[in-house]
C-alpha positions in Angstrom: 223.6 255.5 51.8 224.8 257.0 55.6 225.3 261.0 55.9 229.0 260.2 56.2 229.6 258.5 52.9 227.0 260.6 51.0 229.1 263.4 51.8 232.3 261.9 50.8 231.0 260.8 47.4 229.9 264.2 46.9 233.0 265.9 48.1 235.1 263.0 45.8 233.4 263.7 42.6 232.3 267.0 42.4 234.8 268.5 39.6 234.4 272.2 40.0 234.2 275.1 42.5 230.9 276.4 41.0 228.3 278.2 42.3 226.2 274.3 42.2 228.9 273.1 43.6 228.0 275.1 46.5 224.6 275.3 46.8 224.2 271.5 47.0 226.8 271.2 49.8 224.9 273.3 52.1 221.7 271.5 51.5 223.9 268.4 52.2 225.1 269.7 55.5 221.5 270.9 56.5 220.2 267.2 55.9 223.1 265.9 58.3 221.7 268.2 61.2 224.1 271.0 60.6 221.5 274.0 61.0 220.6 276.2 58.2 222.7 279.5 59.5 225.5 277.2 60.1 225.3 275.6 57.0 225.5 278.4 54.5 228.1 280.5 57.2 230.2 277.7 56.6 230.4 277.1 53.1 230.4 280.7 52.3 233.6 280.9 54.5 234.7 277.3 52.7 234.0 279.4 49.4 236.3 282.2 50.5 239.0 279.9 51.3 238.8 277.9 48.1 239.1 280.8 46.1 239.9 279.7 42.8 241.1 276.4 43.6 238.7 273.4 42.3 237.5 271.3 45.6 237.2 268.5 43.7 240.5 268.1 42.7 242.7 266.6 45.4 240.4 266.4 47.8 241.1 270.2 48.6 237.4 271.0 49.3 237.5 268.0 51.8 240.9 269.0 53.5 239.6 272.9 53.9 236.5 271.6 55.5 237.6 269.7 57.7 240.4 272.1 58.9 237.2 274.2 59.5 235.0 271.9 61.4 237.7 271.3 63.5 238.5 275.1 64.5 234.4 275.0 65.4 234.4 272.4 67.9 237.3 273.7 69.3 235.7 277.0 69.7 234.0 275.1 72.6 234.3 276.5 76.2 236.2 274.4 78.5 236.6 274.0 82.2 239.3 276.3 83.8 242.4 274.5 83.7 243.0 275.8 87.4 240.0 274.1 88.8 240.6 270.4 87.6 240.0 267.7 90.3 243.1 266.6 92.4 243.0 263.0 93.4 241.7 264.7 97.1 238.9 266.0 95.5 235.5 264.8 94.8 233.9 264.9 90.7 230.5 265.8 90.7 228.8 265.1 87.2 225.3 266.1 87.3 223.2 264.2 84.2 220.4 266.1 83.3 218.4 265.3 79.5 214.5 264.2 78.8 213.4 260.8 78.8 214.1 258.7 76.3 218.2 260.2 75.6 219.3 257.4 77.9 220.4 259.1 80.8 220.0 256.1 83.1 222.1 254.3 81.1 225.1 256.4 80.6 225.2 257.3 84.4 226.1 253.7 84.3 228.7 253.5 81.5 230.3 256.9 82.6 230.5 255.1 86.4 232.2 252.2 84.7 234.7 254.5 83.1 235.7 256.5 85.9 235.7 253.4 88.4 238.9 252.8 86.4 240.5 255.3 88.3 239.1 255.7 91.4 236.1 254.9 93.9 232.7 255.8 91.8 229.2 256.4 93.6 225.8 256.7 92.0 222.8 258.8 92.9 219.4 258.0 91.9 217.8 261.6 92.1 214.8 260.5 89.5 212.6 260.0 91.9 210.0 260.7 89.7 210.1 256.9 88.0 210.2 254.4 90.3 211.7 252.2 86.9 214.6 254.6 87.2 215.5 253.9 90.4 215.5 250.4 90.1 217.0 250.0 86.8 219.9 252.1 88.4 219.7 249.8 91.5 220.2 246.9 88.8 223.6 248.4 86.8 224.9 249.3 90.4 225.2 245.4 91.3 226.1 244.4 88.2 229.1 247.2 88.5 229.3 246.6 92.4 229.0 250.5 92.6 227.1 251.5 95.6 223.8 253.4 95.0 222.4 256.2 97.0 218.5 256.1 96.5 215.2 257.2 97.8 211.5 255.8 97.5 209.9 256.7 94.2 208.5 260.5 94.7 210.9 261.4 97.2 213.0 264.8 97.4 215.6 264.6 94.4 217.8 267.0 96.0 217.5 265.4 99.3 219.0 262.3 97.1 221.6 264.6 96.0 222.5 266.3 99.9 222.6 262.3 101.2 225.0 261.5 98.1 227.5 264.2 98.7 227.3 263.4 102.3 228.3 259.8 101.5 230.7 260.6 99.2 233.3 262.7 101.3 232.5 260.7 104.2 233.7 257.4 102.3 236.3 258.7 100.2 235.2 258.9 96.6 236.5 260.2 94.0 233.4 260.4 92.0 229.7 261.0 92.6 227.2 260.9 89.5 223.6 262.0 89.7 221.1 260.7 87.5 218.1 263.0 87.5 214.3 263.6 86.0 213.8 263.6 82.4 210.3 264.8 81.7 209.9 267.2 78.6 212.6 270.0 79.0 209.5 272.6 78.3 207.9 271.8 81.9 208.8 274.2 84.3 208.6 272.5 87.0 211.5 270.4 86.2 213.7 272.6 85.5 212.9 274.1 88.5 213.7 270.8 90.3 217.0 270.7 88.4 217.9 274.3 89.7 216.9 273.2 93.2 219.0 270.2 93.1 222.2 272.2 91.4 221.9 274.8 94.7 222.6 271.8 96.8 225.4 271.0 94.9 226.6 274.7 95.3 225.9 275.5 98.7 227.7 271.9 99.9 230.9 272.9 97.5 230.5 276.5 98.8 230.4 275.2 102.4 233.3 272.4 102.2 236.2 273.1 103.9 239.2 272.5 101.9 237.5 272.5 98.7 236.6 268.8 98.8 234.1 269.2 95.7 236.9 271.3 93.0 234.1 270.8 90.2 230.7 270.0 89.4 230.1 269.1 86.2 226.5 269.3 84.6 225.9 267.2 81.6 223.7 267.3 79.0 223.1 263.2 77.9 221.5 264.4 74.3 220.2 261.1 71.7 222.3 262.4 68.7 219.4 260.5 66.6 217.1 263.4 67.5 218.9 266.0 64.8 218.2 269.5 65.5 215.9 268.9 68.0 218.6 268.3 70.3 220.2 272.0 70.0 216.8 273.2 71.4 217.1 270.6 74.2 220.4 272.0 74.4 219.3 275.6 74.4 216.6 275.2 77.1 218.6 273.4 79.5 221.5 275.3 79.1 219.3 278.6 80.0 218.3 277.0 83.1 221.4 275.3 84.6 224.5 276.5 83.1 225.9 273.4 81.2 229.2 272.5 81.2 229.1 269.7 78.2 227.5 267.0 76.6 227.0 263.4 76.2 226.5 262.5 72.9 224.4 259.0 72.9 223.3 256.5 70.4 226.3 257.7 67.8 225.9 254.0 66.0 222.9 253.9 64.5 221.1 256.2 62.2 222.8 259.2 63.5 223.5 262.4 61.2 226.0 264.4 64.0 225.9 267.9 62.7 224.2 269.0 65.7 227.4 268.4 67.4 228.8 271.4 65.3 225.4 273.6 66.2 226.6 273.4 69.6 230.3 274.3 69.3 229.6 277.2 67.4 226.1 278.8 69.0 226.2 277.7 72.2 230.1 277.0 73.2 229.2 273.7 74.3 231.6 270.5 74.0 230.6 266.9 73.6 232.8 265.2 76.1 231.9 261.5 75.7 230.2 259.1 73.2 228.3 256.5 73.5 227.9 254.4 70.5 226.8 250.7 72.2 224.5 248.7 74.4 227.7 247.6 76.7 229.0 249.3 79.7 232.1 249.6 77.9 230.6 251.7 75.0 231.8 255.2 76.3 234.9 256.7 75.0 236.0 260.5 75.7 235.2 263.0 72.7 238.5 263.4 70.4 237.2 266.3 67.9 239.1 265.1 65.0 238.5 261.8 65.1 234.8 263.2 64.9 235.3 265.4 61.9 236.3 262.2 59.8 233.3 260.2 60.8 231.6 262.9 59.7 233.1 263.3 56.5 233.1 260.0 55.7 
């Protein structure tokens, strides 16, 4: 039986609000990647709310929950309002994540997306796998996106300077940079990824006319990895301030209650899915319409 309809079951046939009743919903939650703490903070506060009522009946104890794991994501920081890109301005989105959470992959899909609405360029800043590069190389034709790349063990920010260069000097309104995605534990990728974000910084800092409004740096997480995924989160977070996440490989034996771990700990939204092999298979983050998948 998936998380989602386990949950529902439970949440459908349970007749009482008893102590049980509790206990086994946090251990339910826990299983579906929700983090211990988390877990038992939220069905204490579901326990307050409740009150006397009996969350079986009705559905109650299904409606209150979800009211509250909707007012956690939302709890999310977002970007200022007053620093959104104009249509004069270039998007940088910085994809950072360790091998395997299929960074390569969803540089492509997120190009596809945003090549709906403007000119989209690629940089292949994992210069560290020469597979990387070309299996970028290899979405870019099929996309007819344009690919800025170095030889395999070349500079990754010199990728990056080169890119941004290209970028305002053609007219794009987007630039995504695919980068390294060796264990998030070795420090000397994260102090590549450092290296690269101060070349995005000091080329923003030095445009004239604010050409670059924002740099986005996205965390592309494998939401079959569970909690495991909230340390990822944690580290990368501590080294270059993240400004989201991309949630990938939603369709298969995903649990998704990590998603809620990093709402409420570290602030941090999911801003796209990814829940397919096709380009197409990217779709912006709508929080409710999360909180019912997750429900069942």
């Amino acid at each position: 039986m998936a998380f989602g309809d386990k949950l529902k079951r439970f949440l459908g046939l349970k007749p009482a609000a008893d102590d049980a009743f509790f206990d086994e919903l946090a251990d339910i939650l826990v299983e579906g990647d929700f983090g211990a703490a988390l877990a038992f903070e939220t069905v204490d506060e579901l326990r307050r709310r409740c009150g006397n009522k009996s969350p079986g009946a009705g559905g109650e104890a299904r409606r209150v929950l979800s009211e509250m794991l909707a007012e956690t994501l939302k709890k999310a920081r977002r970007f200022d309002e007053n620093n959104i890109r104009t249509e004069k301005n270039l998007r940088v989105i910085l994809l950072l994540g360790v091998n395997g959470a299929g960074k390569t992959t969803t540089a492509a899909k997120l190009a596809c997306l945003l090549q709906k609405n403007g000119r989209t360029l690629l940089a292949a800043a994992d210069t560290f796998r020469a597979a990387a590069i070309d299996q970028l190389k290899i979405h870019g034709e099929r996309l007819g996106i344009r690919v800025v790349a170095h030889q395999h063990g070349g500079d990754p920010a010199a990728v990056v300077y080169d890119a941004l260069e290209a970028a305002l000097a053609g007219g794009y309104t987007s630039l995504i940079i695919d980068t390294a995605g060796r264990m998030h534990t070795k420090t000397a990728l994260v102090e590549e990824l450092k290296k690269i974000d101060r070349v995005v910084q000091t080329k923003q800092q030095g445009q004239i006319g604010a050409a670059l409004a924002r740099t986005e740096r996205l965390l592309v997480l494998d939401a079959t990895t569970g909690s495991n995924a909230f340390v990822q989160a944690e580290t990368f977070d501590g080294a270059v301030k993240l400004d989201g996440v991309v949630l990938t490989k939603t369709d298969s034996s995903a649990k998704g209650g990590v998603v809620f771990q990093l709402a409420d700990r570290l602030r941090l939204p999911v801003l796209y899915v990814c829940d397919g092999e096709k380009y197409e298979n990217i779709r912006p983050f709508e929080a409710d319409e999360y909180v019912r998948e997750f429900l069942g």
